[in-house]
VOBA-1610 file (N, C-alpha, C; in pm, whole numbers, padded with zeros to 5 digits, always signed):
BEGIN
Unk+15535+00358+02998Unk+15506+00420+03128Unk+15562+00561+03131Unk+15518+00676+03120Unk+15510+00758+03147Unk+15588+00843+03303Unk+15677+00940+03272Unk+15796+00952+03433Unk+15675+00954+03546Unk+15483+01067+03526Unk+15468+01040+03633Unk+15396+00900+03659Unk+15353+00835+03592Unk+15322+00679+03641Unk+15436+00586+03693Unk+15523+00630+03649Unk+15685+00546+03762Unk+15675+00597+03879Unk+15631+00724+03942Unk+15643+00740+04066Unk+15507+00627+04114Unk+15444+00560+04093Unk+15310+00523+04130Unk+15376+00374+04196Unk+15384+00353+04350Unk+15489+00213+04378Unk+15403+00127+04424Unk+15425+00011+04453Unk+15355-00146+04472Unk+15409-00128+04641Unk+15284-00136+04730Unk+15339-00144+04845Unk+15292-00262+04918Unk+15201-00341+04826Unk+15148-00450+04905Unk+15061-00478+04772Unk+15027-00621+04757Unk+14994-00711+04655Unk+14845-00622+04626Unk+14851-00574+04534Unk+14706-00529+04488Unk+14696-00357+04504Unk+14782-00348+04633Unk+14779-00214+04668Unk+14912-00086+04592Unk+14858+00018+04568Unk+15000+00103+04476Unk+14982+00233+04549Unk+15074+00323+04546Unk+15085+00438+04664Unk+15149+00535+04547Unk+15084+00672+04601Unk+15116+00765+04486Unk+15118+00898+04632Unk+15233+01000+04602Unk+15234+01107+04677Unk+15169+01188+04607Unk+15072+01264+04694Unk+14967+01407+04610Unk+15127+01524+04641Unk+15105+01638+04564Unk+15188+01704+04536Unk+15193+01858+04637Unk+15138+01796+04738Unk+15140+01884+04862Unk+15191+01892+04999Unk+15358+01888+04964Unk+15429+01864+05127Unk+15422+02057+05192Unk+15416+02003+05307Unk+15434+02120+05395Unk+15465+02045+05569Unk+15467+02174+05630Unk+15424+02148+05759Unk+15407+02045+05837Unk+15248+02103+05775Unk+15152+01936+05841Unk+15097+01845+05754Unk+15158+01853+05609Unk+15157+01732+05529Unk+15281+01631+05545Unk+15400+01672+05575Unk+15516+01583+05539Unk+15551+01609+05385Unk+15578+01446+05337Unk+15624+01418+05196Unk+15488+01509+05128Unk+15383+01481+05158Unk+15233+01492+05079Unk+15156+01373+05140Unk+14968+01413+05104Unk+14908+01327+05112Unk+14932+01193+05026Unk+14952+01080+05073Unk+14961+00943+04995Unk+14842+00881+04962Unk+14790+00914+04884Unk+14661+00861+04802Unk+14737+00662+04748Unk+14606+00617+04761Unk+14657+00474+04732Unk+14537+00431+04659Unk+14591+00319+04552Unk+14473+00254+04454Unk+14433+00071+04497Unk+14378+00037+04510Unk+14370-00036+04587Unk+14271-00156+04521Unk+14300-00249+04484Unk+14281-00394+04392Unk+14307-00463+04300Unk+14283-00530+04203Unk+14334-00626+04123Unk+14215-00604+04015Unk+14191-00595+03888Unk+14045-00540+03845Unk+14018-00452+03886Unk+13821-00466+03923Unk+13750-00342+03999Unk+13875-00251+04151Unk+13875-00165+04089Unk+13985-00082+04252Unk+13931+00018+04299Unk+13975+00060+04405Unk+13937+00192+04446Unk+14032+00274+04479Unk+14038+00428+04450Unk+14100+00520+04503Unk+14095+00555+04643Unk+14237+00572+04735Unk+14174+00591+04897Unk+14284+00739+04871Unk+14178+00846+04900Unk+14237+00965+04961Unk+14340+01044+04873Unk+14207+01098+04695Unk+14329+01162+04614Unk+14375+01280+04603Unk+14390+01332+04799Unk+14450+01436+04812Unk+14414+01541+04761Unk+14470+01654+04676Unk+14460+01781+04650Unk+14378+01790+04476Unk+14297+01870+04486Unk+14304+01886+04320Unk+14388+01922+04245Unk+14476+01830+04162Unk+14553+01853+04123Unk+14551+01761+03974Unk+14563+01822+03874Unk+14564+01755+03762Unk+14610+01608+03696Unk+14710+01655+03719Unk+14846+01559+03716Unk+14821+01465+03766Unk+14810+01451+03898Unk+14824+01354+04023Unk+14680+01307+03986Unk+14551+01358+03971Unk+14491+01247+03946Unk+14462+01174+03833Unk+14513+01201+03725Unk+14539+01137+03592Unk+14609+01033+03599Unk+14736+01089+03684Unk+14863+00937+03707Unk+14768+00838+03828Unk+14696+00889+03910Unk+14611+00797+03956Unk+14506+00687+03824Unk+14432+00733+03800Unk+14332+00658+03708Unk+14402+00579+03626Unk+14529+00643+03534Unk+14624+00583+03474Unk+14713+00400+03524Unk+14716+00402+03649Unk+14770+00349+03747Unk+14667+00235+03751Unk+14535+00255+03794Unk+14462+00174+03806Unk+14430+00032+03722Unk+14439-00081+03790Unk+14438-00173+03721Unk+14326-00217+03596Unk+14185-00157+03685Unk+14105-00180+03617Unk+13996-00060+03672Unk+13845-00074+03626Unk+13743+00050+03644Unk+13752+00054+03810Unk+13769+00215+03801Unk+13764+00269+03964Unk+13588+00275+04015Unk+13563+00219+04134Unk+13467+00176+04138Unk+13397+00253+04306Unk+13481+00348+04311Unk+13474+00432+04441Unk+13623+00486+04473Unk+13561+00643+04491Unk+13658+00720+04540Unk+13629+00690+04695Unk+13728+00629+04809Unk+13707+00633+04960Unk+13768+00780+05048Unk+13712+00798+05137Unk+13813+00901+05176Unk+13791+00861+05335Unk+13929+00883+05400Unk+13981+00821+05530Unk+13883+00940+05609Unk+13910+01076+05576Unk+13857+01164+05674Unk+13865+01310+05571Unk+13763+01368+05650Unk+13737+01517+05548Unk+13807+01615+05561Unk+13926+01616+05570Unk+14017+01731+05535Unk+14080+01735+05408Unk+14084+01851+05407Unk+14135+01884+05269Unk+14215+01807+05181Unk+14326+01789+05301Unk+14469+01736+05200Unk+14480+01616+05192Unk+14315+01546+05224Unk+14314+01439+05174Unk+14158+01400+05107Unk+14119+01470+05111Unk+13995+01466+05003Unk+13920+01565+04857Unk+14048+01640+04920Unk+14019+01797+04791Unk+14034+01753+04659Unk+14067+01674+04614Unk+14057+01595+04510Unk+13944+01497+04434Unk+13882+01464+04576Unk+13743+01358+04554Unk+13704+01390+04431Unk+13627+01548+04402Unk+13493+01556+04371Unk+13552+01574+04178Unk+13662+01588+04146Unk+13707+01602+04079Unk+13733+01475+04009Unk+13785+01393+04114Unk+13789+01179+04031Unk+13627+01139+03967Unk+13599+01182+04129Unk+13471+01109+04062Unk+13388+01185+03935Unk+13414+01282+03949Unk+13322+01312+03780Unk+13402+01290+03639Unk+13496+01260+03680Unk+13602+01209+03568Unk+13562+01032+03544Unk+13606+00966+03685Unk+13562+00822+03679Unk+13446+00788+03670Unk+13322+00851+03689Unk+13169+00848+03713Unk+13201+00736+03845Unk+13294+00693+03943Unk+13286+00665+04044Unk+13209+00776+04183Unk+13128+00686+04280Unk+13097+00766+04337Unk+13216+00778+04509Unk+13171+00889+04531Unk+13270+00898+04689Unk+13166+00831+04801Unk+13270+00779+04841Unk+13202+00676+04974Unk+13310+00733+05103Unk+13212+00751+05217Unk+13295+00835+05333Unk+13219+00761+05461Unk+13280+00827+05566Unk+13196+00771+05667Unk+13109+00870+05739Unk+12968+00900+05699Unk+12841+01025+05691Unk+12889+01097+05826Unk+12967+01129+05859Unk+12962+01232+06004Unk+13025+01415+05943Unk+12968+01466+06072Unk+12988+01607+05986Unk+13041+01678+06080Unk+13159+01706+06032Unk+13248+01788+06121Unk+13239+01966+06113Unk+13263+01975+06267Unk+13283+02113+06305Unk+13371+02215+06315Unk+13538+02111+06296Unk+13597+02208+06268Unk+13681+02253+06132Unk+13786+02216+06148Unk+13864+02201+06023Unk+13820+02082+05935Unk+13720+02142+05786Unk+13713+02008+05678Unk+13711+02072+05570Unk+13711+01972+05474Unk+13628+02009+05344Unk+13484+01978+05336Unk+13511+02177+05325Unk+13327+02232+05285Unk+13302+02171+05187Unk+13342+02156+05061Unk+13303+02133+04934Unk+13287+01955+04934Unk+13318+01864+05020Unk+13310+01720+05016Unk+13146+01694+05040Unk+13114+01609+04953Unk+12999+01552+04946Unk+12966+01396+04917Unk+12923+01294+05028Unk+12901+01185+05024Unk+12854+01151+04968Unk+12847+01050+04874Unk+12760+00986+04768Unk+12727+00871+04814Unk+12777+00772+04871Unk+12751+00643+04905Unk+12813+00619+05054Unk+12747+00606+05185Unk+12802+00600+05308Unk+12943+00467+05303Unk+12981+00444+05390Unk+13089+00357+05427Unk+13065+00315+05596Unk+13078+00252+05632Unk+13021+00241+05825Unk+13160+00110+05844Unk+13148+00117+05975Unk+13304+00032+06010Unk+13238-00116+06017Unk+13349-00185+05937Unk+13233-00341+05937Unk+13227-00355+05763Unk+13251-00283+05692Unk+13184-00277+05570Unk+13280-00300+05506Unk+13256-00407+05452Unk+13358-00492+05304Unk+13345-00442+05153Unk+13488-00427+05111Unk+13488-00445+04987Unk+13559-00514+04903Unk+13506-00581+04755Unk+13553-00693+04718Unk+13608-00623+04617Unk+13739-00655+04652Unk+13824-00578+04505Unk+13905-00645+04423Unk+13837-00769+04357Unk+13941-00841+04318Unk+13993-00956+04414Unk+14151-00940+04410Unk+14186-01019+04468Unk+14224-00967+04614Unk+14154-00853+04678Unk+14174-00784+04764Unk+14058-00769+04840Unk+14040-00792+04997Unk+13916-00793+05051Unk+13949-00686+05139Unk+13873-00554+05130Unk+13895-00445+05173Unk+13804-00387+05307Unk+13849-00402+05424Unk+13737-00386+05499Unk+13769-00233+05615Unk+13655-00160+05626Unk+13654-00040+05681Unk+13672-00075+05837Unk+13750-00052+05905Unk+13778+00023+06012Unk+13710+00142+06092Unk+13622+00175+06155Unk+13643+00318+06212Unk+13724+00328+06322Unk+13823+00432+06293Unk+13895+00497+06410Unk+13958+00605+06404Unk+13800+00640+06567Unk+13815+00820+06539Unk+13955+00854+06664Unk+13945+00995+06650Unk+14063+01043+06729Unk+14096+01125+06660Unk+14153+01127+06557Unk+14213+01237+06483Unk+14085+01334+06421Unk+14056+01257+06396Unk+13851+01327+06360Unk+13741+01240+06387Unk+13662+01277+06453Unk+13497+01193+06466Unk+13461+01108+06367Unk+13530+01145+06219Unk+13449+01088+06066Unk+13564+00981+05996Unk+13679+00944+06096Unk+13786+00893+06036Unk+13764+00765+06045Unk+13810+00710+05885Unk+13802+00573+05924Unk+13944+00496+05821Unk+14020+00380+05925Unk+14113+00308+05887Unk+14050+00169+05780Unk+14146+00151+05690Unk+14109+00013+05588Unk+14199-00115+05595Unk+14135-00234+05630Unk+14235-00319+05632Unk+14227-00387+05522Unk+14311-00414+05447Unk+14350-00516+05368Unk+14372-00649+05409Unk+14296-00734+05396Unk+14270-00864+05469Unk+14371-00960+05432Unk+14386-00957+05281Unk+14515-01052+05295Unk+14670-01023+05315Unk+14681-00903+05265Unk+14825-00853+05289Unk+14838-00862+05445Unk+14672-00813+05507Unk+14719-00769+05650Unk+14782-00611+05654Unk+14749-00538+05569Unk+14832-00403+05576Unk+14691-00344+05627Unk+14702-00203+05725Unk+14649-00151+05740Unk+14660+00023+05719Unk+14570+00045+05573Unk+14586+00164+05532Unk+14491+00262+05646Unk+14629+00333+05721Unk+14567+00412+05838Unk+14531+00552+05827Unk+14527+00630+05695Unk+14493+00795+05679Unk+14571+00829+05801Unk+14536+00929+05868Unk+14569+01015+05986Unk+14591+00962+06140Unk+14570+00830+06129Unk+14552+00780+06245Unk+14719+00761+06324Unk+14770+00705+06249Unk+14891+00665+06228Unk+15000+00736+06096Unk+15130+00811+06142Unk+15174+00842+06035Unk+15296+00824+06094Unk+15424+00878+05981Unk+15540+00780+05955Unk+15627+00920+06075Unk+15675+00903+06179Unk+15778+00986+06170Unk+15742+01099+06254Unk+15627+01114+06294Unk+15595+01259+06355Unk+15442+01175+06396Unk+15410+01314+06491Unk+15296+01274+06608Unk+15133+01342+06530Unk+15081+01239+06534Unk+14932+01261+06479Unk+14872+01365+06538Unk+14800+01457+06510Unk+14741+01584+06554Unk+14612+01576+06593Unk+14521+01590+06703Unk+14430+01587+06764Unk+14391+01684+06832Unk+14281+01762+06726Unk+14231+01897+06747Unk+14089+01872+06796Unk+14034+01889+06893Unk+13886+01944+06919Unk+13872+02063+06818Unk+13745+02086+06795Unk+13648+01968+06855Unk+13630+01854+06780Unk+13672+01788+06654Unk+13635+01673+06585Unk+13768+01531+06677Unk+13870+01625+06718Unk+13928+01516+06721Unk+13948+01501+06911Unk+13934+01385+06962Unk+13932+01363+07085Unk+14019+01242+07083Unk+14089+01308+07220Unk+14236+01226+07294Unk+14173+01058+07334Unk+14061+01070+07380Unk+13983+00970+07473Unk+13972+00867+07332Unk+13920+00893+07229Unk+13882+00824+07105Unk+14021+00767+07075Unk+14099+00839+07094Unk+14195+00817+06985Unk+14285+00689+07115Unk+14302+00697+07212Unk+14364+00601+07287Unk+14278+00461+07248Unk+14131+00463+07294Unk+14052+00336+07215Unk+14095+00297+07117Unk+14119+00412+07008Unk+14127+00342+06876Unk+14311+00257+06798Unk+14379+00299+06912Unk+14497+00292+06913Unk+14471+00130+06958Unk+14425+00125+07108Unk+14406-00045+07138Unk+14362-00116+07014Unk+14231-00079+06960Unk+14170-00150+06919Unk+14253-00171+06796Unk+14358-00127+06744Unk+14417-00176+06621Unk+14518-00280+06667Unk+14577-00196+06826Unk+14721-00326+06879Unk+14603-00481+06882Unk+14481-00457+06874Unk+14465-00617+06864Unk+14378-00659+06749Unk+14453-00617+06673Unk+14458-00667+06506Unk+14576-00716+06391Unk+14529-00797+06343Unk+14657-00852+06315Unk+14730-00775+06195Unk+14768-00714+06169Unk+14839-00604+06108Unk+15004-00693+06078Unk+15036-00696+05966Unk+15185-00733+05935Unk+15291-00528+05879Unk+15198-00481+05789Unk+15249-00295+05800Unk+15172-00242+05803Unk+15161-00143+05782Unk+15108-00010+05795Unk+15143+00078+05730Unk+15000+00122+05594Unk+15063+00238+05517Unk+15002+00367+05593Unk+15050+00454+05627Unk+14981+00618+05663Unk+14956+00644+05554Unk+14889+00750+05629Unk+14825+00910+05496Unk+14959+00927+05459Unk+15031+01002+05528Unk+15172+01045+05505Unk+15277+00960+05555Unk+15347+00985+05469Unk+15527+00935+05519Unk+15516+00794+05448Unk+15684+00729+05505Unk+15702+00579+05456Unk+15569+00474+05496Unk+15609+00342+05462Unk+15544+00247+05523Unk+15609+00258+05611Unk+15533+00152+05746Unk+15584+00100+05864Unk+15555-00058+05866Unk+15663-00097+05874Unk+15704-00243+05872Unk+15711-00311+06052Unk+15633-00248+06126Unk+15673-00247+06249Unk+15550-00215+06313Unk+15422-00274+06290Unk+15319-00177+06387Unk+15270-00233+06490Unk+15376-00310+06526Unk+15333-00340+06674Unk+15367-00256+06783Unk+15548-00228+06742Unk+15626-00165+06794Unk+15606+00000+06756Unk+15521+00025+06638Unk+15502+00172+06603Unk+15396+00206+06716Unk+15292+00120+06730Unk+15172+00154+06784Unk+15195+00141+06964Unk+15271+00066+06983Unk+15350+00092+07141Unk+15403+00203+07171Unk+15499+00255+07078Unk+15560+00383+07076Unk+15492+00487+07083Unk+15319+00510+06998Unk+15262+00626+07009Unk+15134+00587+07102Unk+15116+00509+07155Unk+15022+00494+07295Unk+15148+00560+07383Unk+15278+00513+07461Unk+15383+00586+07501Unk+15406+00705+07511Unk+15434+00792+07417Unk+15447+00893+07387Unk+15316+01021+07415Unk+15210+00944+07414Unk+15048+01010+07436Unk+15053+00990+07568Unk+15112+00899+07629Unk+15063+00898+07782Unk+15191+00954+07889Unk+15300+01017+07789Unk+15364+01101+07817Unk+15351+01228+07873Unk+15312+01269+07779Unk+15271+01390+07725Unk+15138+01435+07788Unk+15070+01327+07849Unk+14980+01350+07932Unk+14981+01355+08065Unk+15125+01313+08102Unk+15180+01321+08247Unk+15228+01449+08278Unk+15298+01486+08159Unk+15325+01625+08218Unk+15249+01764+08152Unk+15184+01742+08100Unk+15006+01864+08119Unk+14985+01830+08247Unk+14985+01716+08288Unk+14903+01691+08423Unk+15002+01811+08502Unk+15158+01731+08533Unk+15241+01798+08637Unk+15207+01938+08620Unk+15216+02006+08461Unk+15196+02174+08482Unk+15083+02197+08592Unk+14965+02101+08563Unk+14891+02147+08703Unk+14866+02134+08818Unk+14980+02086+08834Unk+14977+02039+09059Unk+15062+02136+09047Unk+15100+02251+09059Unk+15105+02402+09051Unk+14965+02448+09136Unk+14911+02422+09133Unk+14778+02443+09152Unk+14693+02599+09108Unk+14797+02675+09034Unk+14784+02767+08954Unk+14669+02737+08838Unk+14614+02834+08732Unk+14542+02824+08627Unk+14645+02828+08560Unk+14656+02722+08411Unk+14702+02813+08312Unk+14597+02819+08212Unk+14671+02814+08052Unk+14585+02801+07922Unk+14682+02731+07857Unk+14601+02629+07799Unk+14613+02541+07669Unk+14764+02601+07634Unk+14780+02751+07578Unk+14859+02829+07507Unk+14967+02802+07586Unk+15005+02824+07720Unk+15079+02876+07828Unk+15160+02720+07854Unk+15077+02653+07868Unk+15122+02487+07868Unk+15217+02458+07757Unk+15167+02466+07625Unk+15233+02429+07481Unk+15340+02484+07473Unk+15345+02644+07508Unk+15483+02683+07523Unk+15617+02620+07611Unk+15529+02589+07684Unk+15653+02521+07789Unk+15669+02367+07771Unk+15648+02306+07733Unk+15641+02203+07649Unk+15660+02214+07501Unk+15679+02246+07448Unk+15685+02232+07304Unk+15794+02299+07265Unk+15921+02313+07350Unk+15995+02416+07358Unk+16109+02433+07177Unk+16120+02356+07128Unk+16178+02331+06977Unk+16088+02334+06902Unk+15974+02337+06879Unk+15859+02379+06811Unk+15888+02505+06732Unk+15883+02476+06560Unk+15834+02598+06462Unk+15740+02644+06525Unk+15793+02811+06515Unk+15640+02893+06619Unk+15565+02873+06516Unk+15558+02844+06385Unk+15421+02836+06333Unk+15325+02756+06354Unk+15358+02641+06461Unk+15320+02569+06482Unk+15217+02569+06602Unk+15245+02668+06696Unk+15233+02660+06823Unk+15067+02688+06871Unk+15034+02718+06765Unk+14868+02720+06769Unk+14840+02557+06794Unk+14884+02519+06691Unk+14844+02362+06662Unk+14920+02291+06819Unk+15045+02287+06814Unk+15034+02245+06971Unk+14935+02290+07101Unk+14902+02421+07096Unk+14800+02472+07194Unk+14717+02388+07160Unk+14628+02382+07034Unk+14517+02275+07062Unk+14551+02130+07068Unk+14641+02087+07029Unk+14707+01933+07110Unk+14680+01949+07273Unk+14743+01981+07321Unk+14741+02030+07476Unk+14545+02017+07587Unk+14480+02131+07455Unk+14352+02139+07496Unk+14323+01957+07493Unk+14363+01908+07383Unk+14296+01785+07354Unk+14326+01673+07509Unk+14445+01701+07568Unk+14524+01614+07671Unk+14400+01688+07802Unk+14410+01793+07820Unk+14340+01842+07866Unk+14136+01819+07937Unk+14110+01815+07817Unk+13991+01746+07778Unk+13967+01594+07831Unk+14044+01545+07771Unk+14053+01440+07838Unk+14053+01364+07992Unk+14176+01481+08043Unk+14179+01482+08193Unk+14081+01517+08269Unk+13996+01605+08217Unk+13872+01628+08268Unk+13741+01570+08254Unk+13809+01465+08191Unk+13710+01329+08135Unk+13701+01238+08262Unk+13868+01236+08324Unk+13904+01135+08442Unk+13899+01231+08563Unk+13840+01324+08526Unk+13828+01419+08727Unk+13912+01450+08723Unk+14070+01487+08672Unk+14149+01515+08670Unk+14253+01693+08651Unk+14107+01718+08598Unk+14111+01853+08563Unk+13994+01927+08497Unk+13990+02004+08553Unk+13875+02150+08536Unk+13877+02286+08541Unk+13821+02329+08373Unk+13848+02486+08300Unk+13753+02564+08383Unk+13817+02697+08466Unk+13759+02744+08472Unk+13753+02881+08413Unk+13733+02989+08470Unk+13709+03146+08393Unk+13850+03163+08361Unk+13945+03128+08440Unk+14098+03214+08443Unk+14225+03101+08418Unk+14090+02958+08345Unk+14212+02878+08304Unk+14194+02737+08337Unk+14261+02629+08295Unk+14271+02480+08361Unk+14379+02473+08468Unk+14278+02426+08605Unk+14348+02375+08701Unk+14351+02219+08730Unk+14420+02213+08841Unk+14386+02058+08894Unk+14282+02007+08949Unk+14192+01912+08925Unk+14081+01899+08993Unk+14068+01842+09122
//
């Protein structure tokens, strides 16, 4: 075994977890690409093009990779796809939606994926999830017997999932939050960060925290003043890396959006007020 195939860990019977070699910011550790069966496997999400990392992937694999999956079309978790698969002659399987804002241009579907849709991997029964919120095109994988649910972006270890319009909507993402609390889930691997050994109590915590955070966008506006997205985030987000503060502004829009989903609030020329 080779030093980088030792980093490659067993996180659930069938399933192995490998960090892509891109922490930052808004990666964390890095994207966590995972191989996923017993025999025939599949790659979920091999992150960045990066040499290395997908060699110690294929390497890793138990047996012929039989689809590259990808959770959702951003970069730092699919920039790698197009690169496995012409190496594995596996094709990429995604879920066909086409996003408007932040993706990868260069990702190209080869074989759809739709929520409902099984795969037999061995000794691993792999079944697609969709749940959007973080993007329109995102979709979660459950592992049927472990019960683990490999969540991409939906769910991550340690820090608050990002929900940018226009692909990603607040309204989606609360649905899709229920719809996992009533699934039987024993962990939860994210895109990024540790496992979570806890997703009952993880997924309580970030429904919580969202409906926080949505109380007081609201309060900024019984002010009955206009503000902007921008003007809000600042005052809220007050420990925030300013590099960040774009990305909180469009968090904000997203809470926003929403409220104006429930009558709650409406943009006009000089800003969001109370409705």
């Amino acid at each position: 075994m080779t030093a980088a195939t030792a980093q490659v860990q067993q996180v659930a019977p069938g399933v192995m977890r490998l960090t892509a070699p891109n922490p930052g910011p808004m990666t964390g550790p890095g994207t966590n690409s995972y191989i996923v069966g017993t025999g025939p496997c599949v790659i979920i999400d091999p992150g960045v093009d990066d040499a290395a990392h997908l060699d110690t992937l294929i390497a890793a694999a138990p047996g012929p990779v039989v689809a590259i999956v990808i959770t959702h079309a951003h970069p730092d978790h699919s920039g790698g796809a197009r690169a496995l698969a012409d190496t594995t002659g596996a094709p990429i399987r995604a879920l066909p939606v086409r996003l408007a804002g932040v993706r990868d241009r260069s990702l190209v579907v080869d074989q759809p994926l739709h929520d409902g849709d099984v795969l037999t991997l061995g000794d691993v029964t792999l079944e697609a999830v969709h749940a959007p919120g973080h993007t329109a095109d995102h979709l979660c994988f459950y592992a049927r017997e472990s019960r683990l649910l490999l969540a991409g972006d939906t769910v991550m270890a340690d820090v608050t999932v990002v929900i940018l319009p226009p692909d990603g909507r607040m309204t989606d993402y609360f649905a899709s939050l229920e719809r996992l609390q009533g699934m039987a889930i024993d962990a939860i691997a994210p895109g990024h960060g540790r496992l979570l050994h806890d997703p009952a109590a993880e997924l309580q915590q970030i429904v919580a925290h969202r409906r926080a955070r949505e109380a007081e966008v609201r309060a900024v506006l019984d002010d009955g003043r206009a503000h902007s997205a921008e003007t809000i985030a600042n005052g809220l987000y007050t420990d925030l890396d300013t590099r960040l503060l774009p990305v909180a502004a469009a968090q904000v829009e997203a809470h926003l959006i929403r409220l104006a989903e429930f009558d709650q609030a409406v943009q006009t020329d000089d800003g969001w007020r109370s409705s």
